[in-house]
C-alpha positions as CSV (number, residue, x, y, z in Angstrom):
1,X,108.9,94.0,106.0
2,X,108.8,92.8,102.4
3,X,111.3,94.1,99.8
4,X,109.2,96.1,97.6
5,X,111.7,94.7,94.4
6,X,109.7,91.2,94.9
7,X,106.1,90.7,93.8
8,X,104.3,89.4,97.2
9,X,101.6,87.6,95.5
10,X,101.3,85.5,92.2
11,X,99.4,86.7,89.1
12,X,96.3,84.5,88.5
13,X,97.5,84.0,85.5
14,X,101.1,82.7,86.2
15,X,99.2,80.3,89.4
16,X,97.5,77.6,86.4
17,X,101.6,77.1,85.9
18,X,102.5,76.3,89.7
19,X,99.6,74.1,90.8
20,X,100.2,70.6,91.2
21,X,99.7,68.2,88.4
22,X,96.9,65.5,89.4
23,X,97.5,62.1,90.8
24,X,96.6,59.1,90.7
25,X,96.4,56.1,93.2
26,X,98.9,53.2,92.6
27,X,99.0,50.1,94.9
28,X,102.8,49.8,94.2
29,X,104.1,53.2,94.8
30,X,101.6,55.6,96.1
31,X,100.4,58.4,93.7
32,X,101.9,59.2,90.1
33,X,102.6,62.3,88.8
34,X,101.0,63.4,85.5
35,X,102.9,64.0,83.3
36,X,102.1,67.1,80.8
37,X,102.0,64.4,77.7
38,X,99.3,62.9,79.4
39,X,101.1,60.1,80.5
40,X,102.5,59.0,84.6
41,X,105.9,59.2,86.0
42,X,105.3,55.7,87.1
43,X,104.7,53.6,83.8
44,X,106.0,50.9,82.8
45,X,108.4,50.9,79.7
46,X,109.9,47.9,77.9
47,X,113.0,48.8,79.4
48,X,111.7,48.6,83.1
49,X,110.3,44.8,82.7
50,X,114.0,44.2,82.6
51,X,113.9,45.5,85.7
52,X,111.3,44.0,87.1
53,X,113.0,40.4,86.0
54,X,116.0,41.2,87.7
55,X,114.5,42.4,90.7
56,X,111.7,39.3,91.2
57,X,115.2,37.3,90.7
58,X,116.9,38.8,93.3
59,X,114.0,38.3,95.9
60,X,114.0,42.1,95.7
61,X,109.7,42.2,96.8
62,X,110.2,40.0,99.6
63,X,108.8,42.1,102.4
64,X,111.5,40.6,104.8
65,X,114.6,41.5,102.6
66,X,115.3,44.2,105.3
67,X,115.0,42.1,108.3
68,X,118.0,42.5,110.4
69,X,119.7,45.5,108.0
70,X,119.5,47.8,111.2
71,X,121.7,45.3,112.9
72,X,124.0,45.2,109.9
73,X,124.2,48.9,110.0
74,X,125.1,49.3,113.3
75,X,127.7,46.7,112.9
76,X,129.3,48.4,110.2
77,X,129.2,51.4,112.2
78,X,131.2,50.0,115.0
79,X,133.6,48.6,113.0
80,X,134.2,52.1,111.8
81,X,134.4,53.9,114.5
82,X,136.6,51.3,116.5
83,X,139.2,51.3,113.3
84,X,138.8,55.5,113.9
85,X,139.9,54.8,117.7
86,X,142.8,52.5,117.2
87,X,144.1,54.9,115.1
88,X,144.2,57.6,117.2
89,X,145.3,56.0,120.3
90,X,148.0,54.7,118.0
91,X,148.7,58.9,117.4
92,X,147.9,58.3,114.2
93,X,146.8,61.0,111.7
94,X,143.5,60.2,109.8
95,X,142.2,61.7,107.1
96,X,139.3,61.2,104.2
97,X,138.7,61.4,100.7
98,X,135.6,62.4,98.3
99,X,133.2,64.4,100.5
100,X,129.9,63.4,98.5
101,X,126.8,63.0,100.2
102,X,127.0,59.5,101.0
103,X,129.8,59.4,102.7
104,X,128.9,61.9,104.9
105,X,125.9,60.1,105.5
106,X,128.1,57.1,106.3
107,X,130.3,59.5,108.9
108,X,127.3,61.2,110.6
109,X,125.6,57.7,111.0
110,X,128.8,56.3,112.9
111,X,128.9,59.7,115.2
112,X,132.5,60.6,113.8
113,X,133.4,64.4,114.4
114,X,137.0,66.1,113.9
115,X,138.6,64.1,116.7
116,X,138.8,61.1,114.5
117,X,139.2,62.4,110.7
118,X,141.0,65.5,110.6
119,X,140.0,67.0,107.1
120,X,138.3,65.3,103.9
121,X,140.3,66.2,100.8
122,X,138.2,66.4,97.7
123,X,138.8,67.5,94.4
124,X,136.5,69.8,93.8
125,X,137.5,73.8,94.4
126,X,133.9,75.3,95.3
127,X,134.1,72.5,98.5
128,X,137.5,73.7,99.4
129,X,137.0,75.8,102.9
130,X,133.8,74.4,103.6
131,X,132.6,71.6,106.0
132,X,130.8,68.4,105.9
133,X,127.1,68.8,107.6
134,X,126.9,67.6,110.7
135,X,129.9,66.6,111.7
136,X,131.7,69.7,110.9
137,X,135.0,68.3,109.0
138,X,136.7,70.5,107.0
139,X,136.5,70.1,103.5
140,X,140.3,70.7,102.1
141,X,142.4,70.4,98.0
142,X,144.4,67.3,97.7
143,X,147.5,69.5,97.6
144,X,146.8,70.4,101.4
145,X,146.9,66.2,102.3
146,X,150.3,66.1,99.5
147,X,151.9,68.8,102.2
148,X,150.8,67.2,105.1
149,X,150.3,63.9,104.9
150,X,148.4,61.9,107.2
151,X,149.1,58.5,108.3
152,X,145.9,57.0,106.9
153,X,143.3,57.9,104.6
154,X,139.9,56.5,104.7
155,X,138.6,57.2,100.8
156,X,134.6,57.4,101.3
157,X,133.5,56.4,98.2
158,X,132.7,52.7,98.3
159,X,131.8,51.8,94.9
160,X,134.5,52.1,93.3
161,X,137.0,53.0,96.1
162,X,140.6,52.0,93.4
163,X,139.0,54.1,91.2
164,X,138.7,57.0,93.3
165,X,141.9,56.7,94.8
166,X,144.2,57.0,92.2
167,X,144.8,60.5,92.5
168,X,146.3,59.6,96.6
169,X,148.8,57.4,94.7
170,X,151.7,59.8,95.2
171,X,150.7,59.5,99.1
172,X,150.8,56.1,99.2
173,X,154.3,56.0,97.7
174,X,155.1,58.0,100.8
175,X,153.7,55.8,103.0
176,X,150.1,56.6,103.6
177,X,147.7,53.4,104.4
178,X,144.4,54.0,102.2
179,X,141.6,52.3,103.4
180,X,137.8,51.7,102.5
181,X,135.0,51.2,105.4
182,X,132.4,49.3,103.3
183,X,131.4,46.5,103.2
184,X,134.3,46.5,106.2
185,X,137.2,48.3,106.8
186,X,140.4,47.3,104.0
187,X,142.9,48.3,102.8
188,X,143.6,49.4,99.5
């Protein structure tokens, strides 16, 4: 049963708007999107022959630069969750920091669940009391790891993982190990 408050079908006039802009082939990327200027998603600007210089320098179009990256992967993942199991053998409380999306990515791809990281701390409040997908961590404020703190934190963020941590300083002082997985496992 629809809900009579909601138009089921779109006005012909309002359809012209939601059909999809036309494409065009590209032997690079596949298809660009046209954009309502006239020109494609997909040109080239002087900006992005930078780009291109950099790339072509860094063997970037090589179509073997992936070769062996699963392998990598994997062995990163290992590493990860072996560090996760010393810990807790040890009885050791673990704990994470900064619950963005590639993180989790990095968790779910190594299998950890709630038996290895007890919560992710994050500082956002609309996270708070929710749960990382898939593996079903809960998401918690700072303040809960200040009350409780865990023996080590594991601060997701890889790119700038000092950065990031600063806030965890205070747990530090008290004696909690921070720690970033990638490239490998180390302490901060």
């Amino acid at each position: 049963m629809t809900d009579p408050g909601y138009p089921t079908e779109v006005p012909d006039a309002d359809r012209a708007e939601l059909e999809r802009p036309a494409a065009e082939p590209s032997s690079q990327h596949g298809p660009r999107q046209r954009r309502a200027d006239g020109g494609t998603e997909g040109e080239r600007c002087h900006r992005d022959a930078g780009v291109d210089r950099r790339e072509v320098f860094a063997e970037l179009e090589r179509p073997d630069q992936f070769t062996g990256f699963s392998a990598v992967v994997a062995a990163a993942c290992r590493e990860i969750r072996d560090f996760l199991h010393i810990r807790r053998t040890a009885g050791r409380r673990v704990a994470a920091y900064g619950a963005a999306t590639r993180g989790c990515s990095m968790l779910n791809a190594c299998g950890v669940t709630t038996a290895e990281i007890a919560c992710v701390a994050d500082p956002d409040p609309a996270m708070h009391g929710r749960f990382l997908p898939g593996s079903r961590i809960p998401i918690v404020s700072l303040d809960v790891l200040l009350t409780e703190p865990p023996d080590d934190i594991l601060v997701l963020p890889w790119t700038n993982p000092a950065e990031v941590a600063a806030p965890l300083h205070p747990l530090r002082q008290r004696g909690t190990s921070l720690w970033t997985a990638i490239p490998r496992i180390a302490r901060l």
